[in-house]
Structure formats: structure tokens, C-alpha cells
C-alpha positions in Angstrom: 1.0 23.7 -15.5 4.7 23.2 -14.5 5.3 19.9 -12.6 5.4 20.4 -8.9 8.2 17.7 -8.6 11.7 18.2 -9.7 13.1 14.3 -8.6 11.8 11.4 -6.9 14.5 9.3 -5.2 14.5 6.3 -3.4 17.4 6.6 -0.5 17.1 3.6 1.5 14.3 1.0 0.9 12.5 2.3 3.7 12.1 6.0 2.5 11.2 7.9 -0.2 12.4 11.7 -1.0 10.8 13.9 -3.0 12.6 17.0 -4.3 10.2 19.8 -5.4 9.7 22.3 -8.0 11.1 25.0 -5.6 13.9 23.5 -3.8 12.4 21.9 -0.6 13.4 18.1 0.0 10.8 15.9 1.5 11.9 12.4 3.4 9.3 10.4 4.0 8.9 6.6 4.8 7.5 4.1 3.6 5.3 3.3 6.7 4.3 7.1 7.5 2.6 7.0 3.9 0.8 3.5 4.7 -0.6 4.9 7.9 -1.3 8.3 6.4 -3.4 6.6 3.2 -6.9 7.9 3.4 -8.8 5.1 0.5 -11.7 3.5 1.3 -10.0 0.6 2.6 -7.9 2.7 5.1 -10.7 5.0 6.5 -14.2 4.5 7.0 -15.9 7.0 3.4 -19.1 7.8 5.6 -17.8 8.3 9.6 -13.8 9.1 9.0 -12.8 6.4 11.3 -9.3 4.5 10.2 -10.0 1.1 9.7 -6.2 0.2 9.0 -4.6 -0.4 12.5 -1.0 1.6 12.5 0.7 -0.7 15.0 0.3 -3.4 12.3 2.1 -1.4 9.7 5.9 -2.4 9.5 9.0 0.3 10.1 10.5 -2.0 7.5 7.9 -1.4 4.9 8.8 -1.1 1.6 7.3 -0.2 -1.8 6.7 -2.0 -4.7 5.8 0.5 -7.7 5.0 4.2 -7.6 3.0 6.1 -10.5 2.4 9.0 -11.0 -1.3 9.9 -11.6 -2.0 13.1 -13.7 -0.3 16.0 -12.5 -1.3 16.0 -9.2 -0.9 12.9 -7.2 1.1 9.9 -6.7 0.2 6.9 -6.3 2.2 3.7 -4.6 1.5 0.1 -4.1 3.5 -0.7 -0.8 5.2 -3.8 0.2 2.3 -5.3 1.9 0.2 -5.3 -1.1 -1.5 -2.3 -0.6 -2.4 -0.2 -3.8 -5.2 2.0 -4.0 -4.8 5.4 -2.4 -4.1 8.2 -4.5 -2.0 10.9 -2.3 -2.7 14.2 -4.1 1.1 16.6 -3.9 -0.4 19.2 -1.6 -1.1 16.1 0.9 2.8 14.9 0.4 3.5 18.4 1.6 1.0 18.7 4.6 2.6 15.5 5.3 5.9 16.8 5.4 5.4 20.0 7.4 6.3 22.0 4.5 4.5 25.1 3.5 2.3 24.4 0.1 3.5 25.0 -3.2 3.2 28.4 -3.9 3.1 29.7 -0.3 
């Protein structure tokens, strides 16, 4: 399976940007991924309700490690400690408002 990301770049501390397999550029920051995470600690597993409140998530957020987890997520550990959601590439894309790989 070829790798859906070409680049992964950092362009402020704030944001991330993810260059993909077929040109598109995603910008996306730090906080819009904190509020977006959907672990168990973020959103309720059994009613879908979000348990993290978004108005206490920082503009200013930052990340402190990203990983890539098999070939089909990433995974970040932001600035406030936060670690465990896995965010699977087509999600990165909803997210962005791009059409999915492959589209």
C-alpha cells in the first residue's frame, strides 16, 4: 500500500500541515485536532457525548510528539498532555474538507 502522506511539516508551533500522496496540502491546528479527538477520554464510548469542553482547549496549543501508527493513522500527544487518540488519515481529510484519497 503506497503511503497516503508525502510530508508532514510543522509551520508555526500552532499548526501542522500535512502534504499528501496526491498533491493536496492540509493546515490544520493544533487545537482543531484537540477538539476534534474522539478517545475515550474525549467522547463518551457508549452515548457519543464530548466530555472534553472546547472552550478550555488553547488557540496556542502546541504538540509535543507525533507518531505515526501503522499505515493509517497518526497519532499526537498535544501540549496539554493529551496522548491517546489515534486519528485514522481519512479523518485528517474529513477534517480538512478535502475529498478522500482516492476520490
Amino acid at each position: 500500500m503506497k503511503d497516503p502522506i508525502r510530508d508532514i511539516l510543522y509551520p508555526t508551533p500552532t499548526h501542522l500541515a500535512i502534504v499528501w500522496s496526491d498533491g493536496l496540502e492540509s493546515v490544520y491546528s493544533w487545537a482543531e485536532l484537540r477538539r476534534a479527538c474522539h478517545c475515550a477520554s474525549c467522547v463518551d464510548e457508549i452515548t457519543g457525548r464530548q466530555l472534553l469542553d472546547p472552550l478550555k482547549v488553547s488557540e496556542e496549543l502546541g504538540c509535543r510528539s507525533l507518531v505515526r501508527v501503522g499505515n493509517y493513522a497518526l497519532q499526537f500527544t498535544f501540549g496539554d498532555g493529551h496522548g491517546t487518540g489515534i486519528f485514522p488519515y481519512a479523518r485528517l481529510r474529513e477534517l480538512s474538507g478535502q475529498a478522500p484519497l482516492g476520490a
